[in-house]
C-alpha positions as CSV (number, residue, x, y, z in Angstrom):
1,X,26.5,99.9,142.8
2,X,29.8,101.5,143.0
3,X,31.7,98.4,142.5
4,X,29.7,97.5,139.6
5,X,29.8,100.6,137.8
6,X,34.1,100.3,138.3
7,X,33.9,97.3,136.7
8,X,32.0,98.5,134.1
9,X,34.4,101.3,133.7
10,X,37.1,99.1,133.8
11,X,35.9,96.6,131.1
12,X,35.4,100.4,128.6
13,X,39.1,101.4,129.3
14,X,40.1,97.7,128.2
15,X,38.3,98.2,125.0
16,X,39.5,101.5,124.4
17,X,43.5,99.9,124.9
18,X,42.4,97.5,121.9
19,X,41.2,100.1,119.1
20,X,44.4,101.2,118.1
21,X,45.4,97.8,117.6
22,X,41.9,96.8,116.0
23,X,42.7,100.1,113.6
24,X,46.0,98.9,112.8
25,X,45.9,95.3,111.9
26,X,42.5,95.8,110.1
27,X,41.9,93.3,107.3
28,X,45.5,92.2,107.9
29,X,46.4,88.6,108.0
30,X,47.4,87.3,110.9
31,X,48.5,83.6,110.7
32,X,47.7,81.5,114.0
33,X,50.2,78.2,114.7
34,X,48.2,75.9,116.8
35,X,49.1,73.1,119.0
36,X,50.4,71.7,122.1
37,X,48.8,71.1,125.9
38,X,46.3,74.2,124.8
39,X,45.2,71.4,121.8
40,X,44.8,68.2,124.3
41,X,42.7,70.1,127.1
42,X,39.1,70.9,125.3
43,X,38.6,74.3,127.7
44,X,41.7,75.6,126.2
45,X,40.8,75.0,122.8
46,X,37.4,76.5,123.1
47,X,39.0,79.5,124.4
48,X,41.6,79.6,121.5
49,X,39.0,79.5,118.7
50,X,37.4,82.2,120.5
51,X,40.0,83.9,120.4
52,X,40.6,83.7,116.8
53,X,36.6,83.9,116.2
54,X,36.9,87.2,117.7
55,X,39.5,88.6,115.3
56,X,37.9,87.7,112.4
57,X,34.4,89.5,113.6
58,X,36.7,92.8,114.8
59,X,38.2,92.7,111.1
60,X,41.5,90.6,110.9
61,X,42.0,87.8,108.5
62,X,43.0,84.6,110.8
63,X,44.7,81.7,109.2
64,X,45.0,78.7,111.6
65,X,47.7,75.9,111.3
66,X,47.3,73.5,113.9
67,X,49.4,71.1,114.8
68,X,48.2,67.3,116.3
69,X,51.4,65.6,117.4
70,X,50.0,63.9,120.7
71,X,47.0,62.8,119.2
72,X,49.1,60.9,116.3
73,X,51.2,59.3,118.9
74,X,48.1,58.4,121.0
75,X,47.0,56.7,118.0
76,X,50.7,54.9,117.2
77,X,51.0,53.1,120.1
78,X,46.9,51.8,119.5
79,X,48.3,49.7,116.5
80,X,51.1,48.6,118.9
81,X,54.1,50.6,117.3
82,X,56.3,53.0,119.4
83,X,56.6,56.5,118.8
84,X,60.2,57.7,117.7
85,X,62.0,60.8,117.1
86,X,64.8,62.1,115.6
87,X,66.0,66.0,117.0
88,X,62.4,66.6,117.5
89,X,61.1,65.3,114.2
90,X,58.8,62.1,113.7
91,X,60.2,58.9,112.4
92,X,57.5,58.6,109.6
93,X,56.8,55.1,107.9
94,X,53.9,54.2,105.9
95,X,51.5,52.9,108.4
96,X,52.7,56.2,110.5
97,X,51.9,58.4,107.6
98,X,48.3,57.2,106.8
99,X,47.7,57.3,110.7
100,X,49.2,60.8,110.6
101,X,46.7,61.9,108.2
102,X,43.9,60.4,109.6
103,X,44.3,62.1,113.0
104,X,45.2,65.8,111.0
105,X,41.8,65.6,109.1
106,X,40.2,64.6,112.1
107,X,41.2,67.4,114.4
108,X,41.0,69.8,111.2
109,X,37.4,69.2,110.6
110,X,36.6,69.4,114.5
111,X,38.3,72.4,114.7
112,X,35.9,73.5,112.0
113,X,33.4,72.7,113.6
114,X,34.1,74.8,116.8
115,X,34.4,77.7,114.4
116,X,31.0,77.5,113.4
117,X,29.3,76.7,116.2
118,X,30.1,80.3,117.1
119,X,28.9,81.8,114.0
120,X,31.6,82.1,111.7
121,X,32.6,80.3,108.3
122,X,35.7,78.2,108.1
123,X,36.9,75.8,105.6
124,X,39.4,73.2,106.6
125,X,42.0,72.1,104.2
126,X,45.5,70.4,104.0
127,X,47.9,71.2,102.2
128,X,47.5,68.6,99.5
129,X,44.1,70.5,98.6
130,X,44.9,72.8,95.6
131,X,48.4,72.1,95.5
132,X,48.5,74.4,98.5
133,X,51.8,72.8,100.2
134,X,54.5,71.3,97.7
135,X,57.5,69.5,99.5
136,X,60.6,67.5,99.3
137,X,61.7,64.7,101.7
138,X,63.1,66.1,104.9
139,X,66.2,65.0,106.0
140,X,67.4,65.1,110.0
141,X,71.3,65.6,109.6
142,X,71.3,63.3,107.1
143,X,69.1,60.7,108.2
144,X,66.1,59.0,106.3
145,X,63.3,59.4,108.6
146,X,60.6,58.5,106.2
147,X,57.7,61.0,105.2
148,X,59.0,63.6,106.2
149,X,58.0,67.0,104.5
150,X,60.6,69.8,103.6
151,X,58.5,72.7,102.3
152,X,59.7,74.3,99.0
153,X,56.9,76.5,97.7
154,X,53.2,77.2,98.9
155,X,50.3,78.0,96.5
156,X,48.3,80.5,98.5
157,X,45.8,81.1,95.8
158,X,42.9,78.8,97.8
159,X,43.8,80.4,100.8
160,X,43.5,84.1,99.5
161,X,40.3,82.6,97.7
162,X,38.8,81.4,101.3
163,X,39.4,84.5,103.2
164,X,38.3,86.8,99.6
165,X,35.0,84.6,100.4
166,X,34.5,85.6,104.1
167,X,35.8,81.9,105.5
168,X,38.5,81.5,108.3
169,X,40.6,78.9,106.2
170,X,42.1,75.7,109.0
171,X,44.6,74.1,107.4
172,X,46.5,70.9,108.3
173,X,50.2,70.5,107.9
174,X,50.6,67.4,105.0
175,X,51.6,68.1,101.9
176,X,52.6,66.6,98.1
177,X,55.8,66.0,96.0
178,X,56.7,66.1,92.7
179,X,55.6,62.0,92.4
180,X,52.4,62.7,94.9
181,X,53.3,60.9,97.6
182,X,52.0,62.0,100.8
183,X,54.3,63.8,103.7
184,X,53.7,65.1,106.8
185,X,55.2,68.6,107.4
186,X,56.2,69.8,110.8
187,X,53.2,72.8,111.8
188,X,56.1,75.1,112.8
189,X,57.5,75.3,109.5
190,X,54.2,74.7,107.5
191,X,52.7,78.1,109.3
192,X,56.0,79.8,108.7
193,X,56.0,79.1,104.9
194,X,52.2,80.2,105.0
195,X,52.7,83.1,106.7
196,X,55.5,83.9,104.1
197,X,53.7,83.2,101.3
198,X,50.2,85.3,102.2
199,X,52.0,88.5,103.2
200,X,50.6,88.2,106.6
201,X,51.3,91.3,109.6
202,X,51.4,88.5,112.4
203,X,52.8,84.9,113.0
204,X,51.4,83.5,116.2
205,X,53.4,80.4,117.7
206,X,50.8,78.9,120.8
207,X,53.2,77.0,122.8
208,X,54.1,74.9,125.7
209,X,56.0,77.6,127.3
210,X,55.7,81.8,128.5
211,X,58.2,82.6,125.5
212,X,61.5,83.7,125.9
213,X,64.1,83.2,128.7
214,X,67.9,84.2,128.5
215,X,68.1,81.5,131.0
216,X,65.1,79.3,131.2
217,X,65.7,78.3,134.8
218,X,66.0,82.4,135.9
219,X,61.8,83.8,135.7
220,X,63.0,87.2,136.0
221,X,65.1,86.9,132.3
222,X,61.9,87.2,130.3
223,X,62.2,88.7,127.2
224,X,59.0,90.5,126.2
225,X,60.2,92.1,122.8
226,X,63.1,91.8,120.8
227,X,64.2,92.7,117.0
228,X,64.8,89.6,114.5
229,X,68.8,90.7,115.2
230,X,68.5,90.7,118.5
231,X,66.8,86.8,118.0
232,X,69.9,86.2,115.5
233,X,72.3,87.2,118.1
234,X,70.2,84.9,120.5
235,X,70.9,81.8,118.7
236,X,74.3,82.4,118.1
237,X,75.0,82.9,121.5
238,X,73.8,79.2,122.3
239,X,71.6,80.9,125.0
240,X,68.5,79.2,122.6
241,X,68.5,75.4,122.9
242,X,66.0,72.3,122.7
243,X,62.7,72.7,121.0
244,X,62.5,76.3,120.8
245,X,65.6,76.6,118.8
246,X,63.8,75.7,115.3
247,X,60.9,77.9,116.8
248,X,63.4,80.8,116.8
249,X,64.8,80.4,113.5
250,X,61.3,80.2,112.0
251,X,60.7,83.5,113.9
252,X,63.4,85.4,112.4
253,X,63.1,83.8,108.6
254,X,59.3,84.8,109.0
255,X,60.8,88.7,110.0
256,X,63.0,88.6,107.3
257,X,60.5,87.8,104.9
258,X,58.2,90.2,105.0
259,X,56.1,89.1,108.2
260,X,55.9,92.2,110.7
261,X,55.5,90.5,114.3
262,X,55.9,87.1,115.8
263,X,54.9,85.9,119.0
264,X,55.6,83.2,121.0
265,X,52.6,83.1,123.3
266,X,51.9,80.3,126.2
267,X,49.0,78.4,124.8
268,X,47.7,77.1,128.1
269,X,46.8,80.5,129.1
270,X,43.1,81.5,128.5
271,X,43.1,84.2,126.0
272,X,46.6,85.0,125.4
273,X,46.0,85.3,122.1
274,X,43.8,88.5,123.2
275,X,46.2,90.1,126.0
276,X,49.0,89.3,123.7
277,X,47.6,91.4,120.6
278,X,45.3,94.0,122.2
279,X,47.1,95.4,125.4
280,X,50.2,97.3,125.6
281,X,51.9,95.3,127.7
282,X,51.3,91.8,126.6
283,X,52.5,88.2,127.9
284,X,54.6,86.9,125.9
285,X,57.2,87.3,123.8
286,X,57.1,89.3,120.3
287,X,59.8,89.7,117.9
288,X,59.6,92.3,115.7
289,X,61.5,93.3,112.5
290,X,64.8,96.2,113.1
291,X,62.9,98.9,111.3
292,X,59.3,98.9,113.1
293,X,58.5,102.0,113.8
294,X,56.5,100.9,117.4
295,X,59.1,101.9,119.8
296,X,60.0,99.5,122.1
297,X,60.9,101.2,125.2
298,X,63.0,100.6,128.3
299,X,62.9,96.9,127.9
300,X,64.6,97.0,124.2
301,X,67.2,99.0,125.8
302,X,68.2,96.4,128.7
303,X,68.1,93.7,126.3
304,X,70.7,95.5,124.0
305,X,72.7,96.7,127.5
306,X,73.1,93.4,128.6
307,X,73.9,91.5,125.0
């Protein structure tokens, strides 16, 4: 009886730890990038739309932007052709675009789907639907790699509309130009740009990895929180390399632009979206703008000590 009644105790002081953080981010948007290993295993990605089920219902305003890469390269090499990139971006013909979009819709509406199974309403779009995503052809140092998007302005109008209207807007990353042609738009920068463009307190990035290392091959050089300079001095160090390099950069631009937090949170962890958002310690990384007034403690000052 005493062992239940601790654990009873112990679930109350959990929930007590999240009501500041309930209070504060309140009908505040909170944009959600969504991909990776925590996409391809189907436990994980009940547990993520939980997640973000959950913060609608306690009062935030979730955006998700999912991703879909190794689905669209599962479906590539069906028709016979061979994946290929080019520094981290998709070599995008024709045939790959329409596959592409056939596998974003796909996972968007299924996505959906998991949404409302668990009583909420979402609407899944892309960013074709209402002009919401206008681009121009992406270039990879100067190289033509096909239908690629570059994003160059976002329309959030159906996206404020959707969450006005009570739904948890899903939104996959393809997009328009000028001349209507279909592109497909890298889910790292598409939830940047949204993020930017809805005034939204949180950027979420659920990834492959814990979040940040000062050396990825050290455990103990975690970085738990950081300032967008302190991410800018980061990059310039050449400390940041491979994938996460672009990851960082859309970090800091999101900062810079009005976003309030980012976090880089390991996707195949069950509920990091929770332990990341509504506990004060967290588990992954957050970078925060210069001027936010949530001190940052000890950790902020051995960062800055040893930079």
């Amino acid at each position: 009886m005493e062992k239940d009644m601790q654990e009873v105790m112990r679930k109350a002081e959990v929930l007590i730890e999240a009501l500041p953080y309930i209070q504060r981010f309140n009908r505040k948007i909170i944009v959600v990038k969504y991909g990776g290993s925590a996409m391809s295993n189907e436990e994980l990605q009940k547990n993520v739309i939980k997640d973000v089920t959950l913060l609608k219902l306690v009062g935030f305003k979730p955006i998700i932007v999912h991703g879909g890469g190794k689905e669209i390269s599962r479906w590539v090499g069906k028709v016979g052709k061979e994946p290929r990139f080019v520094n981290g971006l998709r070599v995008t013909d024709e045939e790959t675009m329409e596959i592409a979009e056939m596998v974003l819709n796909r996972v968007n509406k299924s996505l959906v789907t998991m949404v409302q199974e668990l009583g909420v309403k979402a609407a899944g779009v892309c960013g074709k639907d209402g002009g919401l995503l206008k681009v121009e052809k992406k270039y990879s140092d100067g190289q033509d790699i096909g239908y690629v998007g570059d994003i160059k302005e976002v329309d959030a109008k159906i996206l404020y509309d959707l969450l006005e209207n009570d739904f948890l807007p899903i939104v996959a990353p393809i997009g328009l130009d000028d001349h209507f042609d279909t592109y497909n738009i890298n889910a790292d920068d598409a939830a940047c740009a949204i993020a930017k463009a809805v005034g939204a307190d949180k950027l979420v990035f659920l990834t492959d990895i814990e979040g940040l290392y000062r050396d990825i091959n050290d455990k103990s050089t975690f970085i738990s929180r950081l300032t967008a300079s302190d991410a800018e001095r980061l990059i310039e160090s050449g400390i940041i390399g491979g994938g996460m390099l672009p990851k960082l950069n859309n970090c800091t631009s999101a900062i810079q632009n009005g976003v309030s937090r980012v976090h880089i949170l390991d996707g195949r962890v069950p509920h990091c979206l929770l332990l990341e958002i509504f506990t004060k310690e967290g588990i992954g990384t957050a970078i925060i703008a210069d001027d936010d007034n949530l001190a940052l403690g000890v950790r902020r000052d051995q960062f800055c000590a040893e930079h």
